[in-house]
mmJSON file of the N, C-alpha and C atoms, coordinates in Angstrom:
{"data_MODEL":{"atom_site":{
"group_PDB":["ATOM","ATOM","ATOM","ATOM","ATOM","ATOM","ATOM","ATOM","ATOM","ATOM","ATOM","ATOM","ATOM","ATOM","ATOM","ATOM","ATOM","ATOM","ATOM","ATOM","ATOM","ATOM","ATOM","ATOM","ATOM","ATOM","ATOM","ATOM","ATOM","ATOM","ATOM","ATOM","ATOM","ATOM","ATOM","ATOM","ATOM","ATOM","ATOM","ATOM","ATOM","ATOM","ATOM","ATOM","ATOM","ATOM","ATOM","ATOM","ATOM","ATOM","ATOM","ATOM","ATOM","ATOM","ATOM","ATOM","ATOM","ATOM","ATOM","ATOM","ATOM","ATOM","ATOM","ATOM","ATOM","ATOM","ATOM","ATOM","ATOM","ATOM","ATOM","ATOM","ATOM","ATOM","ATOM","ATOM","ATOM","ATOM","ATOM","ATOM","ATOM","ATOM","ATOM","ATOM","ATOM","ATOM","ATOM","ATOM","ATOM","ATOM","ATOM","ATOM","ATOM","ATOM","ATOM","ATOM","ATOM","ATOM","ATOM","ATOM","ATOM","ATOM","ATOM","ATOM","ATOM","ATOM","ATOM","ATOM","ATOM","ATOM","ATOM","ATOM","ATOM","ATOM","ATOM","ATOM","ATOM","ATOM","ATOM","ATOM","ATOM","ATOM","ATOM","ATOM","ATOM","ATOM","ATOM","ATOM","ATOM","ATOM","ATOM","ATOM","ATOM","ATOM","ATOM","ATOM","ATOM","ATOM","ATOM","ATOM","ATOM","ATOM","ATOM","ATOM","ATOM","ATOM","ATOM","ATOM","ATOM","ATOM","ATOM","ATOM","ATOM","ATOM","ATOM","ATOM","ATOM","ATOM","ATOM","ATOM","ATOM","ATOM","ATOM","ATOM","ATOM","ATOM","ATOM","ATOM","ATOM","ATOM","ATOM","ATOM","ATOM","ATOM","ATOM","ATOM","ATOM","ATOM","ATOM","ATOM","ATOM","ATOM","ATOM","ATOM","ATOM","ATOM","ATOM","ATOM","ATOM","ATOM","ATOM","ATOM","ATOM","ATOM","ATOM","ATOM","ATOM","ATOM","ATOM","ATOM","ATOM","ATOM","ATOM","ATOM","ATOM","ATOM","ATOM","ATOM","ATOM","ATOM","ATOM","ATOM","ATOM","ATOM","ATOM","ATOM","ATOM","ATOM","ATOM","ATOM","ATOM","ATOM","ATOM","ATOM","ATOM"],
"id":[1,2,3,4,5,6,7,8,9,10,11,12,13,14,15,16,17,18,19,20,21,22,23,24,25,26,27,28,29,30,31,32,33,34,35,36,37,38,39,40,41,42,43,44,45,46,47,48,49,50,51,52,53,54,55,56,57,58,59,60,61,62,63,64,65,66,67,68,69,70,71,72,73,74,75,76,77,78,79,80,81,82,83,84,85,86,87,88,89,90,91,92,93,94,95,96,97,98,99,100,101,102,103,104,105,106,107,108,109,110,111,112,113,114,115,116,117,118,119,120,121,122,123,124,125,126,127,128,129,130,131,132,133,134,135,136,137,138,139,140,141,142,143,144,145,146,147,148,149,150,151,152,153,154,155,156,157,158,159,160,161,162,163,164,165,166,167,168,169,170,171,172,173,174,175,176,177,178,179,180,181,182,183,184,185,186,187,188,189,190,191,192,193,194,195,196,197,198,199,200,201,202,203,204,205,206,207,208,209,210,211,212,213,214,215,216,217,218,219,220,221,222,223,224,225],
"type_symbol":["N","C","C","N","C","C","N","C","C","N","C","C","N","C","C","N","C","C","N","C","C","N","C","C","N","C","C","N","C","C","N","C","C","N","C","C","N","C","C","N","C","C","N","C","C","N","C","C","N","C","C","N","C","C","N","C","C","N","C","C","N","C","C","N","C","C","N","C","C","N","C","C","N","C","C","N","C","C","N","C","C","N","C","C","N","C","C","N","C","C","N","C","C","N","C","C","N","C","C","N","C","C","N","C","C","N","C","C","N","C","C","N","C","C","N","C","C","N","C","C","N","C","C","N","C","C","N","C","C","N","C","C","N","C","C","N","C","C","N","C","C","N","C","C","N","C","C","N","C","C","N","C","C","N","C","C","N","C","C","N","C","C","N","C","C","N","C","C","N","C","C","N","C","C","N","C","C","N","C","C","N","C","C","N","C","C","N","C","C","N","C","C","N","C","C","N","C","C","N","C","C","N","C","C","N","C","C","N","C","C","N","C","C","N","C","C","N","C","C","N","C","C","N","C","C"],
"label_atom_id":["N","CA","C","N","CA","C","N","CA","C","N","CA","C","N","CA","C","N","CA","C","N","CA","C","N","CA","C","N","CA","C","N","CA","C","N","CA","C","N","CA","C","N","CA","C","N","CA","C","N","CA","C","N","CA","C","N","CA","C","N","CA","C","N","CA","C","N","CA","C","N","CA","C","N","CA","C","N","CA","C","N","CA","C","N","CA","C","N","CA","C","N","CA","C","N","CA","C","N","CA","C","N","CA","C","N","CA","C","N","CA","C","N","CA","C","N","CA","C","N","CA","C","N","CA","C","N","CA","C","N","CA","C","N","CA","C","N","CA","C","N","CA","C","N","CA","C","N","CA","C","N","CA","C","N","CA","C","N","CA","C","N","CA","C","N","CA","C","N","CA","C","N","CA","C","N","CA","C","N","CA","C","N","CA","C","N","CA","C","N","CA","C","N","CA","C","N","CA","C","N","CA","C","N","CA","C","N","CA","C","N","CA","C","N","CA","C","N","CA","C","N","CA","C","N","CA","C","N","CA","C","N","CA","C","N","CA","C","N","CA","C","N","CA","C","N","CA","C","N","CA","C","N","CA","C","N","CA","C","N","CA","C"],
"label_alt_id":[null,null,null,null,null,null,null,null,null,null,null,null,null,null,null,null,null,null,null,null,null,null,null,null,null,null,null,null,null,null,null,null,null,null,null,null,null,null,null,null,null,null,null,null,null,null,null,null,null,null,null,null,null,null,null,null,null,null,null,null,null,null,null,null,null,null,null,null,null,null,null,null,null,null,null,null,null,null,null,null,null,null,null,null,null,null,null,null,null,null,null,null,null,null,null,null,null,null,null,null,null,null,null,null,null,null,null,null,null,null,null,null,null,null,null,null,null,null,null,null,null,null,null,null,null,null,null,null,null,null,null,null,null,null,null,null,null,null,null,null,null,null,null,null,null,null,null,null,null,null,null,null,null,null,null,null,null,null,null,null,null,null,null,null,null,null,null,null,null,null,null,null,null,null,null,null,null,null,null,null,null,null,null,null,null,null,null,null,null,null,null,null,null,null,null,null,null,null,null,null,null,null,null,null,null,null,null,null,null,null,null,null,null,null,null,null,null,null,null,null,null,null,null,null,null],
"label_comp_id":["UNK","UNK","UNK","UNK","UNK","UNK","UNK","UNK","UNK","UNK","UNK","UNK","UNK","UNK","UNK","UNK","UNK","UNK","UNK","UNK","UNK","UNK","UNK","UNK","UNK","UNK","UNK","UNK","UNK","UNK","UNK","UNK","UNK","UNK","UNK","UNK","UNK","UNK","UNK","UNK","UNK","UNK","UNK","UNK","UNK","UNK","UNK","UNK","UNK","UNK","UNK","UNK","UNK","UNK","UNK","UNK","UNK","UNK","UNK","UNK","UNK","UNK","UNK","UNK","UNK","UNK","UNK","UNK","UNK","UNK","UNK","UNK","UNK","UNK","UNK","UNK","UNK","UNK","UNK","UNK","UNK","UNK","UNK","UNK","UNK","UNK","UNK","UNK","UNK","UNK","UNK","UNK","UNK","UNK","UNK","UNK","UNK","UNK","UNK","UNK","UNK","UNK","UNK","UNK","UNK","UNK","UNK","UNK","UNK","UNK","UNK","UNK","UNK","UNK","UNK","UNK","UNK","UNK","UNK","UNK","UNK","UNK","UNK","UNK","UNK","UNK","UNK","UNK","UNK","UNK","UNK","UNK","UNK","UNK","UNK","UNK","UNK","UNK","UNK","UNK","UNK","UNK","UNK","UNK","UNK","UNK","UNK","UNK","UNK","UNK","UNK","UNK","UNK","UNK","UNK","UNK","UNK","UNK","UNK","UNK","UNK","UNK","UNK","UNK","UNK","UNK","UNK","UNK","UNK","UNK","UNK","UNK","UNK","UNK","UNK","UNK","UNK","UNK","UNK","UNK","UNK","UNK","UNK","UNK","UNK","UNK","UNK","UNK","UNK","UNK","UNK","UNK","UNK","UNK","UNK","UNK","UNK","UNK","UNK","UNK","UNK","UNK","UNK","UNK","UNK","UNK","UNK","UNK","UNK","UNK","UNK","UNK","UNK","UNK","UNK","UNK","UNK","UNK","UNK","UNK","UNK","UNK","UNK","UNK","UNK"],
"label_asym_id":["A","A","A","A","A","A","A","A","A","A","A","A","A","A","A","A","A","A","A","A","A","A","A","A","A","A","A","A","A","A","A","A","A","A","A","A","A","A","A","A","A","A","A","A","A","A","A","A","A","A","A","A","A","A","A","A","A","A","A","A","A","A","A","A","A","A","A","A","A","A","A","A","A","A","A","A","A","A","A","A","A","A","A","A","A","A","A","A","A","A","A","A","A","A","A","A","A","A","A","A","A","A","A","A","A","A","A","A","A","A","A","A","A","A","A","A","A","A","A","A","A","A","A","A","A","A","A","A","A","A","A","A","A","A","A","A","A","A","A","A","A","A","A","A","A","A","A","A","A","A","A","A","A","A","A","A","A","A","A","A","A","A","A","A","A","A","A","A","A","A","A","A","A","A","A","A","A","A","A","A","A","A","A","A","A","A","A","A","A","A","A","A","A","A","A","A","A","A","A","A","A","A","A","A","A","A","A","A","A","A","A","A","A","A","A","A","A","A","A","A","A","A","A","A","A"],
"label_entity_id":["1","1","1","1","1","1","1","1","1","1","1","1","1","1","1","1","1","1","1","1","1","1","1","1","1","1","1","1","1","1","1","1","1","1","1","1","1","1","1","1","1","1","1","1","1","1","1","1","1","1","1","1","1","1","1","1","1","1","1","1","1","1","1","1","1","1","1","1","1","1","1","1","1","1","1","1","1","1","1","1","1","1","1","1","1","1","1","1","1","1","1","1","1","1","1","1","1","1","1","1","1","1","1","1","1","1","1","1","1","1","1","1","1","1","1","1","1","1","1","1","1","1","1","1","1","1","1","1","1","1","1","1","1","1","1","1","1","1","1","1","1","1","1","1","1","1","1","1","1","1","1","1","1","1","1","1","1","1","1","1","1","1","1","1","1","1","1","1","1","1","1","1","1","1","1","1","1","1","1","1","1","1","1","1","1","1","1","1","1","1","1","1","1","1","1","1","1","1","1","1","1","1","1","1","1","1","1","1","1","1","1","1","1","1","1","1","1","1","1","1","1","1","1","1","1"],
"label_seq_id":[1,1,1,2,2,2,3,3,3,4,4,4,5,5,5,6,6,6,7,7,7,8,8,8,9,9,9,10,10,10,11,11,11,12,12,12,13,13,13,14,14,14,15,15,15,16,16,16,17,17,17,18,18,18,19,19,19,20,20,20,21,21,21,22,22,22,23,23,23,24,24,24,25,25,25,26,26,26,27,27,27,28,28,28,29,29,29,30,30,30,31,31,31,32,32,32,33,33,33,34,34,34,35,35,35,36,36,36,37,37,37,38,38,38,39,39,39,40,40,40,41,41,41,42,42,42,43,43,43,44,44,44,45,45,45,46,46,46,47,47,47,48,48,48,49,49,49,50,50,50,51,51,51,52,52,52,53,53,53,54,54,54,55,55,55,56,56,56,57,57,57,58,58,58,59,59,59,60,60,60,61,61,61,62,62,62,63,63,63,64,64,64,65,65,65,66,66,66,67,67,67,68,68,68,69,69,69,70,70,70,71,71,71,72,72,72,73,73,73,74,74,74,75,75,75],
"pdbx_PDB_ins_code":[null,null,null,null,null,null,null,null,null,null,null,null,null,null,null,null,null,null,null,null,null,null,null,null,null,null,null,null,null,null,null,null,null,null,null,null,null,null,null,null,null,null,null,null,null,null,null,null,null,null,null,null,null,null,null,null,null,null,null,null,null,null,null,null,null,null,null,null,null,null,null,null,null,null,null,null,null,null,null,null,null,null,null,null,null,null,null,null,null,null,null,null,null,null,null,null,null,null,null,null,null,null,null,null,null,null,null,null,null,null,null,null,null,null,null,null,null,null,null,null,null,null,null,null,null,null,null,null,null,null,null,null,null,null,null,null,null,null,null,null,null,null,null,null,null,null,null,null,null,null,null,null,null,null,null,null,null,null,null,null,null,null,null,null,null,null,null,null,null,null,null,null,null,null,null,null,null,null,null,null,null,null,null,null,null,null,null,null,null,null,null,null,null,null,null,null,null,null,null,null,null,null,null,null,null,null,null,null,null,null,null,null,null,null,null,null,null,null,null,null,null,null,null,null,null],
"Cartn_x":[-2.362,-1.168,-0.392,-0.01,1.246,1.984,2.934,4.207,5.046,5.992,6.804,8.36,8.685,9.479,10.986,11.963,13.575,13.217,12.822,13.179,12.268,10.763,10.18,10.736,11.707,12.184,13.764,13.996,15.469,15.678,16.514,16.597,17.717,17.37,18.311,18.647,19.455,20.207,19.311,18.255,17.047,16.931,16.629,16.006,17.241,18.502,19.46,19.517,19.734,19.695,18.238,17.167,16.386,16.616,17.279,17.831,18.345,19.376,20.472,20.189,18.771,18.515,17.569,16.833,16.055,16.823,18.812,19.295,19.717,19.572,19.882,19.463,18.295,17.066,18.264,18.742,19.9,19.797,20.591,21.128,20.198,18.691,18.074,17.321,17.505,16.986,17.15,18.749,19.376,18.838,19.036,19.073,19.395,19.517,20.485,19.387,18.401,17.422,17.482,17.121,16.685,18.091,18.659,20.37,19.514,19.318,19.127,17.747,16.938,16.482,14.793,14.664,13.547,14.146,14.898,15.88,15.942,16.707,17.425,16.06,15.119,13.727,13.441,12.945,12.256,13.101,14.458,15.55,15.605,15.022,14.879,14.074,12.706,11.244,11.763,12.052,12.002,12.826,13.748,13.83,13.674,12.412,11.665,10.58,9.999,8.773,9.468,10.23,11.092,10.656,11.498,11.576,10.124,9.448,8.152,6.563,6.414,4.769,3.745,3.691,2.865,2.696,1.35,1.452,2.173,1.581,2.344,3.549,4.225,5.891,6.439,6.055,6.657,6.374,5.202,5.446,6.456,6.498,7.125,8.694,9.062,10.1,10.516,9.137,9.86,9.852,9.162,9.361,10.981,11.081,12.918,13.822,13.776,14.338,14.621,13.431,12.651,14.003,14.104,14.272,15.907,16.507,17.604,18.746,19.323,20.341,21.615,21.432,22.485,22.08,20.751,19.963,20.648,20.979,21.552,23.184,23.569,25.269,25.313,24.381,24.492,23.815,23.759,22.751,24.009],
"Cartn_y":[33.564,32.931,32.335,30.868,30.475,30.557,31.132,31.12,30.018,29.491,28.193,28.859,28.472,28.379,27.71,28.175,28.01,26.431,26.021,24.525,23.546,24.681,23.281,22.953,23.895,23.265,23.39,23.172,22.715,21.044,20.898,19.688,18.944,17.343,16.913,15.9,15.292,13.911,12.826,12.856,11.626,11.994,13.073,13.611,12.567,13.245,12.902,11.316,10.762,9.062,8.552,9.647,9.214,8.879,10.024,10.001,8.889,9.078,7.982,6.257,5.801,4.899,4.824,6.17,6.161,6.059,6.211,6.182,4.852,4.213,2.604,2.372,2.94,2.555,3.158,3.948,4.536,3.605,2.21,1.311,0.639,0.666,-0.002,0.818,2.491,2.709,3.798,2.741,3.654,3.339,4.383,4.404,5.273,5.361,6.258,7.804,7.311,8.298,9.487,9.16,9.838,9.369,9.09,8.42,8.231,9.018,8.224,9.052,10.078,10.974,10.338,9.896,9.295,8.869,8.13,7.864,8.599,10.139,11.337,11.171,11.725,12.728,12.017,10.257,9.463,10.041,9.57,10.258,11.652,12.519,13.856,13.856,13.567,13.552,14.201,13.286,14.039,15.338,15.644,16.904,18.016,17.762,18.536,18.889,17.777,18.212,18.966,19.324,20.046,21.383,21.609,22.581,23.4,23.081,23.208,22.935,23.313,23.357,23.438,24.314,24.012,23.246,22.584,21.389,22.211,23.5,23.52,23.899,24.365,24.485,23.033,21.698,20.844,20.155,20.315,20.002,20.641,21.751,23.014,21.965,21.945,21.021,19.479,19.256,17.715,17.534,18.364,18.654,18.913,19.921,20.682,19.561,18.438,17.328,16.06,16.225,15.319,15.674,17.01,17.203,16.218,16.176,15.924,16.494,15.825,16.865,17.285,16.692,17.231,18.388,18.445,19.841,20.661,21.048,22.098,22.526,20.784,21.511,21.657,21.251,21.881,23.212,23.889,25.132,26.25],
"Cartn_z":[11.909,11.396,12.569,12.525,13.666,13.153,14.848,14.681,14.519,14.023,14.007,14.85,16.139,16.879,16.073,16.277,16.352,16.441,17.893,18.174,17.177,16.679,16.614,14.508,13.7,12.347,12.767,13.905,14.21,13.593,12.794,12.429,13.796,13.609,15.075,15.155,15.358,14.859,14.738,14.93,14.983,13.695,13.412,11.679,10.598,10.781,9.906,10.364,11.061,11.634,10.394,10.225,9.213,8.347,7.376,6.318,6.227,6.934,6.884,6.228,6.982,6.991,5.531,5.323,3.986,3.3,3.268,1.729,1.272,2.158,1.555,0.379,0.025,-0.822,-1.9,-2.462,-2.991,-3.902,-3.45,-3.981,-5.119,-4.492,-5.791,-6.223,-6.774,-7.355,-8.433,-8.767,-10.313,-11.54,-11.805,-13.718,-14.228,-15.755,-16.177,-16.729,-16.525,-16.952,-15.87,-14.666,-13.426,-12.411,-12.535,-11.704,-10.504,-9.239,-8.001,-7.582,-8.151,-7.398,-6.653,-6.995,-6.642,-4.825,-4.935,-3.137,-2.785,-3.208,-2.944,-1.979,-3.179,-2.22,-1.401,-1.371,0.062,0.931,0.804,2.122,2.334,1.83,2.357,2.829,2.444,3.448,4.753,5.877,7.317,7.145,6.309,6.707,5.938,4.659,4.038,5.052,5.82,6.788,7.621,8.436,8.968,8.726,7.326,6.988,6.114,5.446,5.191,5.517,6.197,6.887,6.158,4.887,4.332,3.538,2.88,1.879,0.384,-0.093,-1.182,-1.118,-0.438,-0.18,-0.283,0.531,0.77,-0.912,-1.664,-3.154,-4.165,-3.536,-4.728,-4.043,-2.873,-2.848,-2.996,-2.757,-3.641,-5.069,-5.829,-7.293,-7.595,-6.19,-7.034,-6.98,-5.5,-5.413,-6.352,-7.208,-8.556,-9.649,-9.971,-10.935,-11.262,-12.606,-13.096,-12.9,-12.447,-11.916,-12.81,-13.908,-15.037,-16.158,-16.161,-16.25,-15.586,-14.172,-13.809,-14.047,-14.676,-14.816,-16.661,-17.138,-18.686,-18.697,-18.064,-18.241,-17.858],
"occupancy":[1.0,1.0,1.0,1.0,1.0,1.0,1.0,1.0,1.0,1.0,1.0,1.0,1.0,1.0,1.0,1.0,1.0,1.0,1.0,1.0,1.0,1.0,1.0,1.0,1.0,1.0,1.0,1.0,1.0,1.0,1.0,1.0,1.0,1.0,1.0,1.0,1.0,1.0,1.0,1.0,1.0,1.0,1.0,1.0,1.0,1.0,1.0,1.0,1.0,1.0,1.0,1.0,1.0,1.0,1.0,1.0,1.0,1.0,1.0,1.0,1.0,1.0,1.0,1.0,1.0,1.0,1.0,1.0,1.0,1.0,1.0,1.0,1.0,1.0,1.0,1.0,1.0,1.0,1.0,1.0,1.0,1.0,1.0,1.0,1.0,1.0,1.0,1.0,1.0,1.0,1.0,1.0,1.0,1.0,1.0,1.0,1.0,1.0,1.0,1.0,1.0,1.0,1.0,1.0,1.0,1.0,1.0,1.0,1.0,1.0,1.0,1.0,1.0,1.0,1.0,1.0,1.0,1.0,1.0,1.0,1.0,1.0,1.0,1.0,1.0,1.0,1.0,1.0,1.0,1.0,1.0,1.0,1.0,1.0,1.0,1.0,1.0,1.0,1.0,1.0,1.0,1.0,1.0,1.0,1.0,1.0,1.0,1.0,1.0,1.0,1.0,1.0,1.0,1.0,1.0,1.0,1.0,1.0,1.0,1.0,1.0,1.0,1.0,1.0,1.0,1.0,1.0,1.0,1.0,1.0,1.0,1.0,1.0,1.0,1.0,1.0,1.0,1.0,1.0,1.0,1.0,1.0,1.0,1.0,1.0,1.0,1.0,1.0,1.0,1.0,1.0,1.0,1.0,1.0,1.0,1.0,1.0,1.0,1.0,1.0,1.0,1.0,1.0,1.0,1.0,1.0,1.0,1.0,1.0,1.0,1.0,1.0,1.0,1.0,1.0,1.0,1.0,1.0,1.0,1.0,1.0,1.0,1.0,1.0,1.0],
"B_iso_or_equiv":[0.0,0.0,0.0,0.0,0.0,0.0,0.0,0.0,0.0,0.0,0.0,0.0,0.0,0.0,0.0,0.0,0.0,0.0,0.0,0.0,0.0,0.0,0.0,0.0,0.0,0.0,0.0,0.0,0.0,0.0,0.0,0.0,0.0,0.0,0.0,0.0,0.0,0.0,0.0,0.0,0.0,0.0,0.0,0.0,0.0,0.0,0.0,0.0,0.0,0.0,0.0,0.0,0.0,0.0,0.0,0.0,0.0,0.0,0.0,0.0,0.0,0.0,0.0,0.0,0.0,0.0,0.0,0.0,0.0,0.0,0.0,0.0,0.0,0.0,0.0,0.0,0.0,0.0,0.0,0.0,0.0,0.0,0.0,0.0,0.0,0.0,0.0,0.0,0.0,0.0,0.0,0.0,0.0,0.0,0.0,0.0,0.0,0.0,0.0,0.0,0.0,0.0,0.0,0.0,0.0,0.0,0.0,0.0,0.0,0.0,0.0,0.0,0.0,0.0,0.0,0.0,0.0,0.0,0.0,0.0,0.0,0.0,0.0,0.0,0.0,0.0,0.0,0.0,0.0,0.0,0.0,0.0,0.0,0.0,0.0,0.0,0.0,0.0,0.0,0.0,0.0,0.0,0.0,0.0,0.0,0.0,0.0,0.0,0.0,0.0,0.0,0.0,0.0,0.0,0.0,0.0,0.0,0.0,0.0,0.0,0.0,0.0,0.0,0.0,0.0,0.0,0.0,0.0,0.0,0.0,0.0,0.0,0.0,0.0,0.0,0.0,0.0,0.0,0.0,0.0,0.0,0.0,0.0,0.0,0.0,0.0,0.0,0.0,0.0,0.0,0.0,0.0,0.0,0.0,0.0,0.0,0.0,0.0,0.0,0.0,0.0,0.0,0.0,0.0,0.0,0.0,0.0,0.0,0.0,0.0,0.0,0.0,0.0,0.0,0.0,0.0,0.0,0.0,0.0,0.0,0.0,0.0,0.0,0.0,0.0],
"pdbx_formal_charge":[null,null,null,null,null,null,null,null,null,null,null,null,null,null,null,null,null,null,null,null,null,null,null,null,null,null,null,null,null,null,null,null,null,null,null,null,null,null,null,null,null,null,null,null,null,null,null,null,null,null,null,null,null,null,null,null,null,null,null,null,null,null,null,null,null,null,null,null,null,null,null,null,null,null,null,null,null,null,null,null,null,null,null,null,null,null,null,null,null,null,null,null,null,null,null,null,null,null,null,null,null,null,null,null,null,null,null,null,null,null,null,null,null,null,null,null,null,null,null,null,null,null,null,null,null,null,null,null,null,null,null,null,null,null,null,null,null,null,null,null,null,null,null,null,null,null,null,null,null,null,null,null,null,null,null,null,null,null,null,null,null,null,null,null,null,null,null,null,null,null,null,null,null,null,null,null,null,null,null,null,null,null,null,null,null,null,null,null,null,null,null,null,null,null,null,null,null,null,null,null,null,null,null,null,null,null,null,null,null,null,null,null,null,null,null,null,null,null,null,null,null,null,null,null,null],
"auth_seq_id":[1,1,1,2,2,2,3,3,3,4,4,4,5,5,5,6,6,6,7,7,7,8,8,8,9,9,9,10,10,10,11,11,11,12,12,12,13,13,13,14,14,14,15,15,15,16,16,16,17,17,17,18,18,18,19,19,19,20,20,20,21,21,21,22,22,22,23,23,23,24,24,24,25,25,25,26,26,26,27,27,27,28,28,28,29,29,29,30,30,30,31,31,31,32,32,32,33,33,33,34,34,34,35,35,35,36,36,36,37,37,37,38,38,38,39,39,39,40,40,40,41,41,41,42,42,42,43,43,43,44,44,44,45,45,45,46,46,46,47,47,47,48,48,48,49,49,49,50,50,50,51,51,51,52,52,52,53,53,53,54,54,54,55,55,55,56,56,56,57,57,57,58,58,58,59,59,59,60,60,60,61,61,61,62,62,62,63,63,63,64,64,64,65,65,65,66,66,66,67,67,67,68,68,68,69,69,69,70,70,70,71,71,71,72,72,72,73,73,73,74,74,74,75,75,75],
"auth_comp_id":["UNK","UNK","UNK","UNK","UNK","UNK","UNK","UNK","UNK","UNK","UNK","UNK","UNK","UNK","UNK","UNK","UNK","UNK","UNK","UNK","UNK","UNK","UNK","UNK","UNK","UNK","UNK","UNK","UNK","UNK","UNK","UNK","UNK","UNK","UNK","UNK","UNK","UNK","UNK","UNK","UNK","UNK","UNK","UNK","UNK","UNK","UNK","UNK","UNK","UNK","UNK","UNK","UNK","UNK","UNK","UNK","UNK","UNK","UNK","UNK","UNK","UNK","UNK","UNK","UNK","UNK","UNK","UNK","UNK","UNK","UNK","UNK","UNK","UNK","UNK","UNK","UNK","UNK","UNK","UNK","UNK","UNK","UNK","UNK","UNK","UNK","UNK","UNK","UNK","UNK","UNK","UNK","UNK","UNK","UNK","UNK","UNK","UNK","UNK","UNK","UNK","UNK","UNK","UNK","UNK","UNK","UNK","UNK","UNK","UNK","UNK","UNK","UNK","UNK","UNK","UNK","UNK","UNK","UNK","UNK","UNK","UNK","UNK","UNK","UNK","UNK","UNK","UNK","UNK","UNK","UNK","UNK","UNK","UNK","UNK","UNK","UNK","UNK","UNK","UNK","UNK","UNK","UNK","UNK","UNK","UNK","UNK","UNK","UNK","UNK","UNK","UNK","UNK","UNK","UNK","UNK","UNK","UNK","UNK","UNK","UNK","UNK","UNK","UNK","UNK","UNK","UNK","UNK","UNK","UNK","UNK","UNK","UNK","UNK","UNK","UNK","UNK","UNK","UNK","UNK","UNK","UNK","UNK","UNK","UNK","UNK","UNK","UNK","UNK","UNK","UNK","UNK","UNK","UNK","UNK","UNK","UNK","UNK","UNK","UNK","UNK","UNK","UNK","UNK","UNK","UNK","UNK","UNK","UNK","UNK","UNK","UNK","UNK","UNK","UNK","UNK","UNK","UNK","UNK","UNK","UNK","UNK","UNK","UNK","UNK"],
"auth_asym_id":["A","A","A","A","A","A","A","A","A","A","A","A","A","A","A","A","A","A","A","A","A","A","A","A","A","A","A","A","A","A","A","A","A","A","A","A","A","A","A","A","A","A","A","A","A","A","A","A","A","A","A","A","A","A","A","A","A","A","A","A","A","A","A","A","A","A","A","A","A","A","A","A","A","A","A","A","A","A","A","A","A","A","A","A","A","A","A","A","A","A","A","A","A","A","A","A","A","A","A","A","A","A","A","A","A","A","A","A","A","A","A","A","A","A","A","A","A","A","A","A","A","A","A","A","A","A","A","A","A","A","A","A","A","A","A","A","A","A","A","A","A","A","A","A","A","A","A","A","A","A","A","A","A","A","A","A","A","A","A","A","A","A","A","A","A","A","A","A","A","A","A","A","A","A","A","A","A","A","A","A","A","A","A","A","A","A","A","A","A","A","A","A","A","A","A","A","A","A","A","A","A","A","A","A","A","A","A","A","A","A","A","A","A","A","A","A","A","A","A","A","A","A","A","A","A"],
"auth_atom_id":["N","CA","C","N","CA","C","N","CA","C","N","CA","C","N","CA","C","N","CA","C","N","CA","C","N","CA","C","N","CA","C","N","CA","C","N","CA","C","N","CA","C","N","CA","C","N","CA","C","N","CA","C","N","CA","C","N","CA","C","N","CA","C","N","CA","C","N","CA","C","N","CA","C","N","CA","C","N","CA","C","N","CA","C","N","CA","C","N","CA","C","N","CA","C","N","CA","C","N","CA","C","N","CA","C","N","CA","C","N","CA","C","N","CA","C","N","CA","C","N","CA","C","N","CA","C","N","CA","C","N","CA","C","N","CA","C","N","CA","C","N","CA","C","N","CA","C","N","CA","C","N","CA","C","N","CA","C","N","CA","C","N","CA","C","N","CA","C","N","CA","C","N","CA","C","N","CA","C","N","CA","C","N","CA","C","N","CA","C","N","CA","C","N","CA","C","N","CA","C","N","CA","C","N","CA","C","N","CA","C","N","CA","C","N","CA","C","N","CA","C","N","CA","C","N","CA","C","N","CA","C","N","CA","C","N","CA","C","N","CA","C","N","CA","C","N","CA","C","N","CA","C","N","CA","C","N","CA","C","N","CA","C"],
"pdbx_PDB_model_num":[1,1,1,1,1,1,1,1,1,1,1,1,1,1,1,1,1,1,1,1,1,1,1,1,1,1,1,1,1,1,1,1,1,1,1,1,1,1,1,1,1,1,1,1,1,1,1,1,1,1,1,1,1,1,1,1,1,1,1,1,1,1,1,1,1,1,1,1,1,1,1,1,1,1,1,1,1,1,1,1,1,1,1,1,1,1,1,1,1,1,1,1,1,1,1,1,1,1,1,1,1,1,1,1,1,1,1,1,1,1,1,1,1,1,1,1,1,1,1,1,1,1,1,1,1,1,1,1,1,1,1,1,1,1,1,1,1,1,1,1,1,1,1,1,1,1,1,1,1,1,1,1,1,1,1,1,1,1,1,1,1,1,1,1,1,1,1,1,1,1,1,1,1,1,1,1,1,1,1,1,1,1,1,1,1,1,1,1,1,1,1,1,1,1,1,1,1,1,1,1,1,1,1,1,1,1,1,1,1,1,1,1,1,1,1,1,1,1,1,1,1,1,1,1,1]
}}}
């Protein structure tokens, strides 16, 4: 089993400068079905890889990213 080091899922302003630039996409890709999430997740990418190493963790999280997010405030 490897170990994964402090520094190497330290997220770091290059990561978020990612984001940043993945959320433009934001803009074209509303609707009222899914509101923005499809953007949400591209712009999370770098710091889902970050944080998940393995391939099925990083699915089990872009699924949770997927989901609707008004599902969680009617529940």
């Amino acid at each position: 089993m490897m170990k994964i080091s402090n520094e190497d899922s330290k997220i770091t302003k290059k990561d978020l400068n990612k984001v940043f630039w993945r959320s433009f996409q934001m803009e074209f890709s509303w609707n009222y079905e899914r509101q923005m999430n499809m953007a949400y997740t591209y712009a999370m990418i770098p710091i889902l890889k970050k944080l998940y190493k393995r391939k099925d963790q990083m699915a089990d999280a872009l699924k949770r990213h997927l989901e609707f997010l008004i599902q969680l405030l009617t529940s």
